[in-house]
C-alpha positions, 0 to 999 in steps of 0.5 A: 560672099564666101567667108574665109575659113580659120582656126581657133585654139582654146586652151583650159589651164584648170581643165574645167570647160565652164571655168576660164578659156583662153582663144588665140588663133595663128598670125593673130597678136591678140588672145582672148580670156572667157570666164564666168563671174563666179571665177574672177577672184581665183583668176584675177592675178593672171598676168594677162589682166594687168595689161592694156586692154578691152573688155565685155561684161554680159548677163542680165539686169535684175529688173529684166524679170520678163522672157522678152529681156535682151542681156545687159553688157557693159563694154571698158577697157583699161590700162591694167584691165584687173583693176577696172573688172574688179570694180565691176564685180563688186558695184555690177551685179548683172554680169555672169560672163566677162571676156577680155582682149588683150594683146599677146605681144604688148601691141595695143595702147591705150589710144588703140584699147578706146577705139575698140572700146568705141567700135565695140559700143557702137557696134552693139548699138548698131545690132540691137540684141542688148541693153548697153550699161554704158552710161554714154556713148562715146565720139570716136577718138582720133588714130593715124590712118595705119594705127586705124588699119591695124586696129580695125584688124584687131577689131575684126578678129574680135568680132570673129571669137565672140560668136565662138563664145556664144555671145551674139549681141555684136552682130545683127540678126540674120533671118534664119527663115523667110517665109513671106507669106501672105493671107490667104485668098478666097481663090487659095484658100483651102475650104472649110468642107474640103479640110474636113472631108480631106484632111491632109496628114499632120505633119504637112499641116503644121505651118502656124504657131499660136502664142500666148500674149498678154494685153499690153504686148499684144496690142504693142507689139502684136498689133502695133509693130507687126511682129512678136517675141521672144518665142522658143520655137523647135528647129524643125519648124523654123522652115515650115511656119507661115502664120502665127495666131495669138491667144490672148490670156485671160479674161479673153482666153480665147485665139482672137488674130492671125498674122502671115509671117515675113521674116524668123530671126534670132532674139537676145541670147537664149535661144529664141526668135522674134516673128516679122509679120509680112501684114497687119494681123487680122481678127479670127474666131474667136477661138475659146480655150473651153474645156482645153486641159489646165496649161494647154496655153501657157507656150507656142502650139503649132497647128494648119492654118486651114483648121485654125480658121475653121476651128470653133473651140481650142480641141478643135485644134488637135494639138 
């Protein structure tokens, strides 16, 4: 279905574009206030900030120290939002970024700011691309059905400026490619002598990734949920990938499984993705690290499928 096209306005009153943005939008009564952590005591006294609104804290938590952290957010709001972020900045260590919502003509009330703070909360939930600090969920609180209409209307104008300030933990992740690949059969697969005699050129070989997994996420993930993640994976290639391979790192050091990919989607905030595997993965080689040079493992290398499986060593790859 075709989305409606709209315009934003982003004003920066210190002329940093890093530092506090102001987004508000035509026929809109609400404005939004982006700013990182390291801003709020010279932004704190804005008069937005001592009205009636919700707010978004997002970063990381400090014990996420892996690459597969998703970004911790806290989701409030407040009659007076200065007092409730205040608390937050000296007690909520995680947060880098806050965005507030507040309305431009004094039209939300607190019933209207704790529907939003709910729908927020269970919107987050419902994507799954962070860990909520929210120590419970709350039920939902109780509007008239125009005081409901009005404020889903709110809401939705929320959930169009978030992306737009590249927070994405409030919608659910839409596959950037789906290949459905399967394994090959003995009928489709291309034989080992003819993809020795017959090389085809580099970059039509191209269609597997091989990540390096440690033991306890390959067999939990790898293995058990037939998926992987958080990979970095260049953008010409979203398109191109059919399988992904695991090295498994040391003391295996070696390629040891394949896996046809179903699905590629966005995972957390950084600009990586999470792999759906349209099969089980299955044992290959293995295929040892050898005399491959110091570091040759240590992210994702692309390579063909056919001389993955009829590699004998990791130079066999050329990669």
């Amino acid at each position: 279905m075709a989305m409606d096209a709209y315009t934003i306005r982003i004003f920066v009153p210190t002329g940093d574009p890093d530092g506090l943005r102001i987004i508000d939008r035509m026929n809109w009564t609400g404005k939004a206030l982006i700013f990182p952590r390291t801003e709020w005591k010279h932004i704190c006294k804005r008069q937005e900030f001592t009205g009636v609104g919700v707010y978004i804290l997002v970063g990381f938590a400090a014990n996420e120290t892996d690459d597969n952290a998703l970004p911790t957010v806290y989701i409030g709001q407040g009659d007076g939002v200065d007092g409730r972020i205040d608390s937050h900045y000296e007690k909520k260590d995680f947060w880098e970024t806050g965005i507030v919502f507040v309305s431009s003509n004094q039209g939300l009330n607190r019933a209207h700011i704790t529907w939003l703070e709910w729908a927020l909360i269970r919107q987050a939930q419902s994507a799954g691309r962070s860990q909520l600090d929210n120590g419970q969920t709350p039920s939902e609180p109780a509007l008239t059905e125009a005081e409901k209409a009005d404020t889903k209307s709110f809401l939705s104008e929320i959930l169009r400026i978030l992306p737009l300030a590249n927070i994405q933990v409030f919608e659910k992740p839409r596959a950037v490619a789906e290949p459905n690949a399967v394994v090959p059969t003995a009928k489709t697969a291309m034989s080992v002598v003819q993809q020795r005699n017959s090389p085809l050129p580099t970059t039509a070989q191209r269609d597997t990734v091989i990540v390096p997994a440690q033991k306890d996420g390959f067999e939990k993930e790898y293995l058990g949920n037939n998926c992987w993640f958080s990979i970095r994976i260049s953008g010409g290639m979203l398109d191109k990938l059919r399988y992904i391979a695991a090295y498994q790192t040391a003391p295996v050091s070696a390629i040891t499984h394949v896996a046809p990919i179903e699905r590629i989607e966005p995972y957390g905030e950084g600009g990586k993705y999470k792999l759906y595997f349209s099969a089980p993965a299955k044992p290959i080689g293995p295929i040892p690290l050898g005399d491959a040079k110091p570091g040759a493992m240590q992210g994702p290398r692309y390579t063909n499928y056919d001389t993955l499986m009829s590699a004998k060593k990791f130079s066999d790859l050329s990669i």
